[in-house]
N, C-alpha and C positions, 0 to 999 in steps of 0.2 A: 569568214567563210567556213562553214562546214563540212565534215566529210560524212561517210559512209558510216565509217567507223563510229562515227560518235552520237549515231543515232540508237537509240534505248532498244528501239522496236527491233532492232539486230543484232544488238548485242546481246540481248535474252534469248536467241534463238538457237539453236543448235550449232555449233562451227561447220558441218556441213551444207544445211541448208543455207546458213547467212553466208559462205565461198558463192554459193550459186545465184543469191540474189543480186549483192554486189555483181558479179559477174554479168547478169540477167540486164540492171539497169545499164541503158545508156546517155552520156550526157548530151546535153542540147544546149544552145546557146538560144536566148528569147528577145529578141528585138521589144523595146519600148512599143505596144500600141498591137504587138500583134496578137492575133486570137487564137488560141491554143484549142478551144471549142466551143461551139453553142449549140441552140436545136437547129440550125444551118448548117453546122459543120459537126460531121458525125466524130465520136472519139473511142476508140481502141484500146485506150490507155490508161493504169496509175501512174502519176508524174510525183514527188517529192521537190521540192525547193530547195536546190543548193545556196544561192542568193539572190537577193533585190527580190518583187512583190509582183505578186498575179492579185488581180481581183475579180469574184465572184461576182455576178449580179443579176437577177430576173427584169428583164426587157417587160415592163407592163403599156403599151402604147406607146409614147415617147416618153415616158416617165422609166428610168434604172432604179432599181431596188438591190441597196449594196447588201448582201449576201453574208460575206465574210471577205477577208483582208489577209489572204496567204504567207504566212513568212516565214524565212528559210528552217527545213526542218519538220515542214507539214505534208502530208501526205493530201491528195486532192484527185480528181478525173473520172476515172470506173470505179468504182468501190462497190457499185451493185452490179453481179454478172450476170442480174436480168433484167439491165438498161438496155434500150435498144436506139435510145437517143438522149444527150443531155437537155434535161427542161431549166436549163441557166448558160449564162455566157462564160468564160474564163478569160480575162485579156493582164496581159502583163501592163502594169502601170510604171514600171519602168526596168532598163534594159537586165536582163536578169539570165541563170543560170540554171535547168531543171535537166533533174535526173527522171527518166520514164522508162518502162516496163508495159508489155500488152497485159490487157488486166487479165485475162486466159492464164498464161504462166504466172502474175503474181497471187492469184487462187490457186492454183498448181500447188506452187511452195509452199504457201498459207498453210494448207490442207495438209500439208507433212509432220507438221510442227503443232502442238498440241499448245506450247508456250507460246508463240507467233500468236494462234489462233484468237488465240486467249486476248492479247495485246490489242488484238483488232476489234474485239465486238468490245474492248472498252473504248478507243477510239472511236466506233462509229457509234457505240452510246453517248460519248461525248459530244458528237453532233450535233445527236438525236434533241440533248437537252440544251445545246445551244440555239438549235431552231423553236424549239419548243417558248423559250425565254423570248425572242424575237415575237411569239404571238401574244403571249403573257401581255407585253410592253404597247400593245394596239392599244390598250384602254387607259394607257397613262397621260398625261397633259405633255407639255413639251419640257420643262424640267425635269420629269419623271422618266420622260423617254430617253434624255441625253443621262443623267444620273446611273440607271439600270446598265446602258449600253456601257456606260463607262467602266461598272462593276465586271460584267461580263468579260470584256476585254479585259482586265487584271486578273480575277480567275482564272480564265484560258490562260493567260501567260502563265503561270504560276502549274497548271497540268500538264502544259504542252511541256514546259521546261522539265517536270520528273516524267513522261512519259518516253520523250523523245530525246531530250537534249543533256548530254553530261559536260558538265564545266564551261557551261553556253549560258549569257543572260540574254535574253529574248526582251533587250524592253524598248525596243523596235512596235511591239506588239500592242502596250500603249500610247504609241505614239498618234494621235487623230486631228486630223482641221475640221474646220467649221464646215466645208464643202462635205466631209465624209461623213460627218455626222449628219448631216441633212439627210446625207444617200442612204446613211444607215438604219435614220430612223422614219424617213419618208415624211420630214419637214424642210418648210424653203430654209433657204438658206438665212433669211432676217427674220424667222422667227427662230431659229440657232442662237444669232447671234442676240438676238437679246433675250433668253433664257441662259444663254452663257454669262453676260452681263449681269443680270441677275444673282447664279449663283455664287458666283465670284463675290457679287456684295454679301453675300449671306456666308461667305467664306466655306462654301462645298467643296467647291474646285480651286485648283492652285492652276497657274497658266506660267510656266517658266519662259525666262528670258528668250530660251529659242522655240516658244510657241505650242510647245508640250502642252496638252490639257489632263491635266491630274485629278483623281480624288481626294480630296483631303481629310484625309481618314483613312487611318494605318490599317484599324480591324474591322475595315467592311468586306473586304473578302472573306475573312475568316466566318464572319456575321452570316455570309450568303451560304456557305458552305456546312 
């Protein structure tokens, strides 16, 4: 579990300003299953992830479209102070622990901090090209799509961990089942499972003993990057 203290994006900040955001955040306790926000439920708030997992998702009919996969240490909620409703849902996938902040007062401090500020439009550039790569990956086959996503998720872990995180491994972050990768890349769940099968014969992917789905290949992130 992590603290305050050992997030990047506060530790670069001013020791004034970072007294008053600490201060500013309050902790919350997040029951398994509950929703923190959707376009139903208005939201106020930047929340960070102390522990266990929220998940992101765009409701398209009865079809969920997995978003992104929050873990402790992310920043997530208001992040744009000219939202005036979220167009995604956010529900904890299991019982979990968040720090929140009105997103008013955390553009308040943003705003003070010259280095903060700075910290933040690379973070929400970070996003930007994470969603970006999620549209990229529309015109891939279903190998290409599991492949990509799984790239994706190793790079994030690997920015998230020097932006955010000091002496923390984040490899919670590639951790994904055959259900999320469906969600994620908006295939059923057995066409997943036999392009997983597949690449596993073609030796892409590595699947460890406790169900891990890996890249197998040391310098494809560096490759992406």
């Amino acid at each position: 579990m992590i603290s305050l203290e050992t997030i990047e994006v506060f530790r670069n900040s001013p020791p004034d300003i970072r007294s008053k955001l600490v201060e500013a955040f309050r902790e919350e306790e997040v029951k398994k299953g509950t929703i923190l926000f959707s376009p139903a439920h208005s939201n106020d708030f930047v929340y960070l992830l102390k522990s266990g997992e929220v998940q992101l998702s765009y409701k398209h009919y009865t079809k969920d479209l997995l978003i992104e996969a929050i873990q402790p240490g992310i920043l997530f909620g208001k992040l744009d102070e000219q939202e005036t409703k979220p167009s995604y849902e956010a529900v904890a996938t299991e019982d979990s622990i968040a720090w929140k902040i009105s997103s008013e007062e955390f553009w308040k401090l943003v705003k003070q901090s010259p280095e903060l500020m700075l910290t933040m439009i690379n973070f929400l550039h970070d996003r930007l090209r994470h969603y970006e790569e999620k549209i990229k990956s529309l015109v891939f086959d279903a190998k290409e799509k599991i492949l990509h996503h799984l790239e994706i998720l190793e790079g994030r872990k690997h920015r998230y961990m020097k932006m955010f995180l000091v002496g923390t491994i984040m490899s919670r972050m590639a951790r994904v089942t055959h259900e999320k990768l469906a969600q994620y890349t908006g295939l059923t769940r057995e066409t997943v499972t036999r392009a997983i099968n597949d690449l596993k014969k073609e030796e892409k992917i590595i699947i460890t003993p406790d169900g891990k789905i890996m890249l197998n290949c040391e310098d494809c992130v560096e490759k992406k990057q």
